[in-house]
N, C-alpha and C positions, 0 to 999 in steps of 0.2 A: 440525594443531597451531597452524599461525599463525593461520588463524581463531577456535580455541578462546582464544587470547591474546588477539587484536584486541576479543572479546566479553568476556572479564574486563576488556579495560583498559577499554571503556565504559562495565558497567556498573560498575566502579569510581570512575570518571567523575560518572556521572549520581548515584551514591550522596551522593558526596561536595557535590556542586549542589545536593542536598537537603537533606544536612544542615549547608551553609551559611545556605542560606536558613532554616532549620528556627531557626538558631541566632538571625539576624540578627530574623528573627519574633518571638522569646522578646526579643531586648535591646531593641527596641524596646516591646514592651509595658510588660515590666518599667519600662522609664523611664516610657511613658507611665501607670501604673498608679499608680506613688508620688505623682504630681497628683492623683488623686481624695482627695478630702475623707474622714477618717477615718469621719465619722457620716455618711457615705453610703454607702447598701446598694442595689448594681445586680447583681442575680445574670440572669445568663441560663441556660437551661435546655433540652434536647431535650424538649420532652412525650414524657411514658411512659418518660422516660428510656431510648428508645432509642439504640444506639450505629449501625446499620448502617441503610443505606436502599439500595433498590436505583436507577440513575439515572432520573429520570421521576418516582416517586414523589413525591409530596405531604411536607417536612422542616416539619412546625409547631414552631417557636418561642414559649416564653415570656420575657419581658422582663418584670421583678419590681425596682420603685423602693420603698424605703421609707427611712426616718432615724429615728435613735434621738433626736436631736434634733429636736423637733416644731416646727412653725412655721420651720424655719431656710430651709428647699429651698422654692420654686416648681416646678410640675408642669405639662408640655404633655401632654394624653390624646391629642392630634392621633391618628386609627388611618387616614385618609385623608386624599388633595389631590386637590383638583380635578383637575389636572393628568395623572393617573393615575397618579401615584406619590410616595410621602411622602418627603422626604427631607430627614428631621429627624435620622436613624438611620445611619449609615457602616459596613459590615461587611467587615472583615478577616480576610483568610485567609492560613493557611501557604504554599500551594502555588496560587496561584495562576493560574498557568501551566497547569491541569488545571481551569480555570473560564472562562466567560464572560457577563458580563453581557447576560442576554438582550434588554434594553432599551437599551443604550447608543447606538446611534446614530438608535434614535426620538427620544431625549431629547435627544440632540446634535445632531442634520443634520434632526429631523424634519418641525419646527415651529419657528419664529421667535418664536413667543409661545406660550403656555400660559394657560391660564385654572389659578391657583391659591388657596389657601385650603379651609373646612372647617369643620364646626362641631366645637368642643371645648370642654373645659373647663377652669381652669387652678388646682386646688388645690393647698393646702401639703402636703407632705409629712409624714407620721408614720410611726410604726413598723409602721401596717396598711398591707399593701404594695398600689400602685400595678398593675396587671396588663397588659402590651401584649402581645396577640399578633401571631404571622408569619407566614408562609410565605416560609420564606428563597429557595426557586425563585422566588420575582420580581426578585430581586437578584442569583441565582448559578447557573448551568446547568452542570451539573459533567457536562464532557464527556469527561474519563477517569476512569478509578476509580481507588480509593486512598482512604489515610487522610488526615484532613485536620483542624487547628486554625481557632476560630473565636472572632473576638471581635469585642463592640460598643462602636463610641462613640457615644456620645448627645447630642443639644444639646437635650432635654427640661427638663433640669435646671437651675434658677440660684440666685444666692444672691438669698433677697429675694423678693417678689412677684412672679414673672412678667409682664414686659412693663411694670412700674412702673419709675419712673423710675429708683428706687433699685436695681435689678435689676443683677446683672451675671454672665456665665456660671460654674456651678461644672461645674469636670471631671469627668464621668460616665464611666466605661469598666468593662464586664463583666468577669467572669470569661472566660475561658477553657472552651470544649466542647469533645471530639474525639469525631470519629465518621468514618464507613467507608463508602463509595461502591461499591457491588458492581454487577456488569453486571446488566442485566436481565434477567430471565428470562421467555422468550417466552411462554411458557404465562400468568405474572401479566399481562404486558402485556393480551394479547386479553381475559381475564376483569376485570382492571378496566377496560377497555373496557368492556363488554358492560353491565357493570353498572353502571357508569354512567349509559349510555344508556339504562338499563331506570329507572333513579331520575326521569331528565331527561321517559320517557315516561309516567312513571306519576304519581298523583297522590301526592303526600309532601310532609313539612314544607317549609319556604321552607331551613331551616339544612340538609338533606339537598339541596337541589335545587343551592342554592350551592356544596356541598360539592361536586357531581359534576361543577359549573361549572368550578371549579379544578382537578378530575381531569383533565377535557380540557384547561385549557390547560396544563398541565406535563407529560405524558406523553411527548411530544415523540416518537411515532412517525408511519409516512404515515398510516395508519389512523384515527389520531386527528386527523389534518389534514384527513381528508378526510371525515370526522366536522364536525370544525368549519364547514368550508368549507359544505354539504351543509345545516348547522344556521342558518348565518348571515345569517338574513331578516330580521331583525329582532323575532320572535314570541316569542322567548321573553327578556323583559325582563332575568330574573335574569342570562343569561345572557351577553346581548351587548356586554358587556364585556369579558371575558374570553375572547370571543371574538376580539372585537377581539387584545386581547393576547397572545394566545395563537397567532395564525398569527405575528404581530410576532416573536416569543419563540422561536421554532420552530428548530431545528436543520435542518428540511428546507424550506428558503426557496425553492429550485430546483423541487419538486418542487409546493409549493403555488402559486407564480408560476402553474405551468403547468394547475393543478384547477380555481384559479380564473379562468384566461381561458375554456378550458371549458365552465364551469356556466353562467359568463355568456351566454356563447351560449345557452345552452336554454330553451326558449319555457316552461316551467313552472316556471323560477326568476325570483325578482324580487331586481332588484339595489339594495340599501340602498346611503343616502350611505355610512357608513363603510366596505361590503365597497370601494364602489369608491376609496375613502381608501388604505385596506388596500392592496389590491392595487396602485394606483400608488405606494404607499411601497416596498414589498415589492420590486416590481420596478425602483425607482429606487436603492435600497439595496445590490442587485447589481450593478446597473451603478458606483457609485459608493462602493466600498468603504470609501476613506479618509475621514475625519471630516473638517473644516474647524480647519485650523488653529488653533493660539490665535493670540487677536489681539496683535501687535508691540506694543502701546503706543504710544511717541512717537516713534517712528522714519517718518517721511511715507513713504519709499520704499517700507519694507513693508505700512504699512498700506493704503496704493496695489495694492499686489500680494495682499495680502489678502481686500480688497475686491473686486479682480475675481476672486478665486477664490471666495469665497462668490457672487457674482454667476453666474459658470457654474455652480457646482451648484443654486442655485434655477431656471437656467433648465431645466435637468436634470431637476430635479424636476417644474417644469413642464410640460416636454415628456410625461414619463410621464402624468401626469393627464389629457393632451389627447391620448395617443393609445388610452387606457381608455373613457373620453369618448366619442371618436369610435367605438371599439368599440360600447360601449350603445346610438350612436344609430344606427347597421346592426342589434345585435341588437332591438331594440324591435318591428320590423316582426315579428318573430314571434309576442310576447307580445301576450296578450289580458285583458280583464278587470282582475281586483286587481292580477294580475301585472304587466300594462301599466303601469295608474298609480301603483305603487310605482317601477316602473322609470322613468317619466316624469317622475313627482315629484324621484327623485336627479337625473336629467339637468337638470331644470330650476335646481340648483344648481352645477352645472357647466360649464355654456357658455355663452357670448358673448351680450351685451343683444340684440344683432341677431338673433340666435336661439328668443330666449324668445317672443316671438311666437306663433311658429308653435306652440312647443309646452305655451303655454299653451293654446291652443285645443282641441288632441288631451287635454290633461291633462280638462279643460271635459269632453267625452264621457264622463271615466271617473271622475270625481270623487268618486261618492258609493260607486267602491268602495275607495279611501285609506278606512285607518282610521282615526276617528274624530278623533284626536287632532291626524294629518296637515290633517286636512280645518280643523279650529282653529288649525293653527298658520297656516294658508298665507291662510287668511281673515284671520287678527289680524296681520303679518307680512308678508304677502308681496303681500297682495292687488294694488299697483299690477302687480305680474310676470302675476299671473293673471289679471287683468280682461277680460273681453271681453264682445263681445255674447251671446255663447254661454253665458255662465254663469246667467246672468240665471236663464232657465228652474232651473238646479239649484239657486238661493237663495231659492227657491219651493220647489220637493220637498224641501230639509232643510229648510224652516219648518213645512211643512206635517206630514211624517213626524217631527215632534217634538213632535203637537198631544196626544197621550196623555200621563197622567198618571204609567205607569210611565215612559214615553220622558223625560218633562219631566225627573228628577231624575240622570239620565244624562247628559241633551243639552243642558240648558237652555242651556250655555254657547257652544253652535254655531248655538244658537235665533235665539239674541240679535244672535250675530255674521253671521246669513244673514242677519237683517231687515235690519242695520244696513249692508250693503254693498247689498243691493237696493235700502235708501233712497238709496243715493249713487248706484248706476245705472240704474236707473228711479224717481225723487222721487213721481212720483203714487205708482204704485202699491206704493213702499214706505211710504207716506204714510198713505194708505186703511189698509194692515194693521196701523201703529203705532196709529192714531187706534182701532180694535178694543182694543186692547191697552190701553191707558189707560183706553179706556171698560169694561171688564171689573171685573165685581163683584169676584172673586178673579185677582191681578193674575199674571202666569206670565213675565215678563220682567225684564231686571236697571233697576235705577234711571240709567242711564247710556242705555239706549231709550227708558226713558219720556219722559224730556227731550230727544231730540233734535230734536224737528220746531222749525224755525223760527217758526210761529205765536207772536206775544207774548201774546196770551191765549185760549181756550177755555172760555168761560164757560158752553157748554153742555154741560161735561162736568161743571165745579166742586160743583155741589151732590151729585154722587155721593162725588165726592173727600170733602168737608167731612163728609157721613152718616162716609163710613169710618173717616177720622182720629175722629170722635170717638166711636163706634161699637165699635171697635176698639183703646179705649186699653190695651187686657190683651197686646195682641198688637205690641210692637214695631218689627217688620220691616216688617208693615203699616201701620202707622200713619207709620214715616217714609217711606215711599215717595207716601202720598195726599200728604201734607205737601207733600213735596220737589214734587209737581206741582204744589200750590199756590202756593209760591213761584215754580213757572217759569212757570204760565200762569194762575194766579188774578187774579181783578180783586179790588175792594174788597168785592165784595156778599159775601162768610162772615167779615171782619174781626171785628164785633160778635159775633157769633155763637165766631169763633175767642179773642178777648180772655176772652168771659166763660166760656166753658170750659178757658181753659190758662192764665191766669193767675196761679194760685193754684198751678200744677201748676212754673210754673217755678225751677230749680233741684231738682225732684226727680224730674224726667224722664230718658229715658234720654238719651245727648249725642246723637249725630242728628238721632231727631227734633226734639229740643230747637233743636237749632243749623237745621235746614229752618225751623219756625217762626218762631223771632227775626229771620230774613233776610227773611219772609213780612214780619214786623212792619214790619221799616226799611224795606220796599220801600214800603208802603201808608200806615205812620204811621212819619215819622223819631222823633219823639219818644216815643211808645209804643214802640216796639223800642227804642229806646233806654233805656228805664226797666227794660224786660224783660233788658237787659247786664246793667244794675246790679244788678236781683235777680238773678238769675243768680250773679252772684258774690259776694253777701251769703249766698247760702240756698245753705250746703254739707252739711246734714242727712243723705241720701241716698245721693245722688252723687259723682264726682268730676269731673264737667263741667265745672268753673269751670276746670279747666289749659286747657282748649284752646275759650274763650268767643271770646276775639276772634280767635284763629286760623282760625276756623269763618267769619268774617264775609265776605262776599262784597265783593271789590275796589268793586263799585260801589254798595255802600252805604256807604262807610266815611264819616263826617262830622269833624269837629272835634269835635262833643258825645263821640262814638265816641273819637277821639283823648284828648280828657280823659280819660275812663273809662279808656281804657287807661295813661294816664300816672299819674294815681292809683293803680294797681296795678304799679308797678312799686316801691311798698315794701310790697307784700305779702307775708304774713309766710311764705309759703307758697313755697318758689324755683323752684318749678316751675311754679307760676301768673309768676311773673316771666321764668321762660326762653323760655314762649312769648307774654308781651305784648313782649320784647325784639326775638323776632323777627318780631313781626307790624308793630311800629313802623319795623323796619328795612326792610321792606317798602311800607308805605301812608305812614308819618308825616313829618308836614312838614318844614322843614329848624327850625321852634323847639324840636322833643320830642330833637336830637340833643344838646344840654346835659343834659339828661334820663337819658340814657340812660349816657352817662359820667360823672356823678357817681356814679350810680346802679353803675357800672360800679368807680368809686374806693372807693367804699363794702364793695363784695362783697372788691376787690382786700387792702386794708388787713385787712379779719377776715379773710380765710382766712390770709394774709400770719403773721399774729398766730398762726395752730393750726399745730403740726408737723406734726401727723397729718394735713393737708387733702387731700392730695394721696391717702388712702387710705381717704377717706371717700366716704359717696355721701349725696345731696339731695334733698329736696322726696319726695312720693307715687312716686313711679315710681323712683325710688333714679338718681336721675342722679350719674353720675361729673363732680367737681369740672371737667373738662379738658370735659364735654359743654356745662356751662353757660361757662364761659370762651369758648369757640366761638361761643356765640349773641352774647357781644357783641362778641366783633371782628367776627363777620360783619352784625352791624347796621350796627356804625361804619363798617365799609369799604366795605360792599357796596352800599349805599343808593342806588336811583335816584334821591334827591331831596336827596341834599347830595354834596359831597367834602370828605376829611380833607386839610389840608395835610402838608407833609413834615415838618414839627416836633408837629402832633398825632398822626404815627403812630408818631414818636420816643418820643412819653410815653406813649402805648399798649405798646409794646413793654416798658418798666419796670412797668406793671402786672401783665403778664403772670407768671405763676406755673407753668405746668406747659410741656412742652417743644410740646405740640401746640397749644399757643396761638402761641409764638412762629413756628412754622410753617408757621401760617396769615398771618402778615404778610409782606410784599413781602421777598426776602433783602435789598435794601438799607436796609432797615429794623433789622434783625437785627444788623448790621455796625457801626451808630450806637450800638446796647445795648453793644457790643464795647468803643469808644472809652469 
């Protein structure tokens, strides 16, 4: 009987705990809910309006912005970050204490930096609604059952243009969902396993394959851990993500720490950089349960104490890396083939300069069985790590093995990168194969090889070039690429020949080649090229070329005749032909075009100064925003190799300025003097 009491008083207890909380949930909404803006409409939603989910299962969320008042709201579509998670969204729940964020202390303890941002879009709000979807399992791992309330606040929403000056946050917050967390039932778990895995192995749309992406990382049983674990080579794109996140996110941490040391071991798995991320996060995350403190502020003693406590858990975390590491490089001797240089390849990211040596040499053996993209990254990127004499040979076999015409449109860009490091470590005979490659009627290389050999001229190539260029004026791509070799290794003997064929055509060529010829011009005739500027930016029929005429100009042609032209054009009527003669003078022009360029500067300041709307308008052919061009002429004035501003002309600079990223671009003591 005392026990049958002791269990009524508990759960009498616990009831009451809930619906304290339950209550204190409500009064806080309530408050926070009379701050949202009347004509704003944020409804959140269960798709299919279901109430029940069992745990594991996939909860998608609709998120639904619209306003009865059109133009009032600003909208972020933001649906990703770099980072691996958005967090523009805050979600609020009743109960708490029966959830865990399955990301929190990746996002806390994990990484010291994050690469963030995204592309989106930032429209006004009307009454056609706004649509964001979820999956609230990235944000909530509801590890008992029960019922449970749910709401969102949003920082999507502002009053004003989004990110414009005038901008300032309006309070977004949802409605209110409830719904019911039921155990799972073992029979659903294995079957949406299964079929999963049958989506993941079968050929099906991209939106199904993703779909099954996220089935495994939320399911959150060993099966599907070891599923993932199993999958995690990096081969399937859509998915390794998710896989990523999904051991991260896992409820069974113990269980995967121990699959994954494992598989590592085993000669027919290849270990990617992230599995071995993964796995020394995973395993430093047990050891190191508590998060890092918040930081004290201005207290020296704690942030002394602080500091060495973030200090031991990076070293913590390091130790893990280097004893996964050290694992790989025992298991390696096993693995052979792709497997090997998969597994080579991560190690090469992870140990010590002293190291890399050796195992770039072993990576050299197995190089061309890295796929494809590996093989590109490590050649554009990495190559001082990889270099050796042993590679040599393999930057011949991917030149050679890319000599086909289906290969070429696949590989051309590993073509180009084997020639171009075989020229740096054998010069002949990288030298011989480019000098093929330039002399080729149809050309198979990027314009960045054709130009590299050091020769100043080749004039027993040039008459083939000259046929092409003008041979092939219907064709583009060809035609700037003969050109552009013309300017790097032409003599004067196709000058005549090049004037009386393209002068007539200037201004209504495409910009490239256009701008390889003009450079051709100033190299062989200063004053002919130089006339060809000036048509150039007279003759806009066609094209749009004239914006970027002297940007095009090569440093070591630039003249004084060149600098008139360009100072002449700095009251063209056109402000985007003026944004980038601004920056091309802040670059090459003397210290007399800097009066120039600040009048020219006072000029722009005063009109927009004069329009309200400036600041929400855009300029010139390309719609530059007011604050883009502002930028090109502080960074002229200030930046310029060939003059400096004193402290009183960056004083008067700063009162021209107009939009807040102008001012931000000057020195903060600069800023402080606008204050006074």
């Amino acid at each position: 009987m005392k026990n049958f009491l002791i269990i009524i008083i508990l759960i009498f207890s616990l009831t009451s705990l809930i619906n304290a909380q339950t209550d204190e949930f409500l009064k806080t909404y309530q408050e926070q809910f009379a701050k949202k803006p009347e004509d704003l409409i944020f409804e959140l939603r269960l798709k299919q309006d279901r109430k029940q989910f069992q745990q594991g299962e996939i909860i998608p969320l609709e998120l639904s912005f619209s306003s009865s008042s059109h133009n009032k709201f600003g909208f972020d579509t933001a649906s990703y970050d770099r980072s691996g998670r958005l967090m523009i969204d805050s979600f609020y729940i009743d109960n708490p204490n029966g959830t865990v964020d399955p990301l929190e202390d990746y996002f806390s303890k994990g990484f010291s930096m994050f690469m963030i941002g995204g592309l989106h879009s930032i429209p006004m709000l009307t009454d056609k609604p706004q649509i964001i979807n979820y999956e609230l399992n990235e944000w909530l791992r509801f590890d008992k059952v029960g019922k449970y309330r749910l709401y969102i606040f949003s920082q999507r929403v502002t009053f004003g243009e989004r990110y414009s000056e005038e901008s300032k946050p309006a309070f977004a917050i949802s409605n209110i969902v409830e719904f019911e967390i039921v155990p799972a039932n073992e029979k659903w778990q294995q079957e949406t396993l299964a079929n999963a895995v049958k989506i993941l192995d079968s050929s099906t749309s991209e939106k199904e394959h993703e779909k099954a992406c996220l089935t495994l990382r939320y399911l959150g049983t060993k099966e599907t851990a070891k599923e993932i674990i199993n999958r995690f080579t990096g081969d399937d794109k859509t998915c390794n993500f998710d896989f990523y996140m999904g051991l991260q996110g896992s409820p069974k941490r113990e269980f995967i720490v121990e699959e994954m040391q494992k598989i590592m071991e085993k000669p027919e798995f290849p270990v990617i950089g992230s599995f071995l991320q993964d796995l020394s996060l995973l395993s430093y995350f047990l050891q190191t349960p508590r998060s890092l403190s918040k930081y004290p502020g201005d207290d020296k003693e704690a942030v002394k104490k602080w500091e060495a406590e973030r200090e031991a858990q990076e070293k913590s975390k390091h130790a893990e890396y280097k004893k996964y590491t050290d694992q790989l490089a025992r298991a390696i001797k096993r693995k052979q083939g792709r497997i090997l240089a998969i597994s080579l390849d991560t190690l090469l990211d992870n140990i010590d300069d002293k190291e890399k040596a050796n195992v770039a040499v072993s990576l050299a053996k197995v190089f061309l069985d890295l796929p494809t993209e590996r093989q590109k990254f490590l050649l554009e990127y990495r190559w001082e790590e990889i270099k050796s004499s042993q590679i040599g040979g393999i930057l011949q076999k991917i030149y050679e093995n890319c000599e086909s015409e289906s290969q070429k449109n696949n590989q051309s860009e590993l073509r180009d990168l084997a020639l171009k490091r075989l020229y740096e470590l054998e010069p002949q005979k990288g030298r011989e194969l480019i000098l093929t490659e330039v002399s080729r009627p149809k050309l198979r290389v990027g314009n960045d090889i054709l130009t590299i050999l050091t020769d100043k001229e080749l004039p027993e190539i040039e008459d083939l070039w000259l046929t092409k260029a003008i041979n092939n004026s219907n064709d583009f791509r060809v035609r700037e690429s003969y050109l552009l070799m013309l300017e790097r290794y032409g003599t004067t003997k196709p000058l005549s020949r090049l004037k009386d064929f393209f002068e007539n055509k200037i201004g209504q060529m495409e910009c490239v080649a256009q701008e390889n010829l003009i450079n051709y011009f100033l190299k062989h005739d200063a004053n002919f090229g130089a006339k060809m500027v000036k048509k150039a930016m007279i003759e806009r029929a066609k094209t749009k070329c004239y914006n970027s005429v002297f940007e095009s100009i090569s440093k070591e042609y630039w003249s004084k005749e060149i600098e008139q032209l360009a100072v002449m054009s700095l009251s063209d009527e056109n402000i985007g032909v003026v944004k980038e003669v601004i920056e091309t003078l802040g670059k090459y022009g003397s210290k007399e075009v800097k009066d120039k360029i600040w009048q020219r500067f006072v000029e722009f300041s005063i009109k927009m100064k004069a329009d309200a709307s400036a600041l929400k308008k855009t300029f010139g052919d390309y719609s530059y925003p007011l604050q883009t061009i502002e930028l090109s002429f502080i960074r002229a004035l200030t930046h310029s190799p060939n003059w400096k501003l004193s402290q009183e002309e960056k004083s008067k600079i700063v009162a021209l300025c107009i939009s807040k990223d102008c001012l931000n671009e000057i020195d903060h003591p600069t800023v402080e003097v606008r204050s006074k």
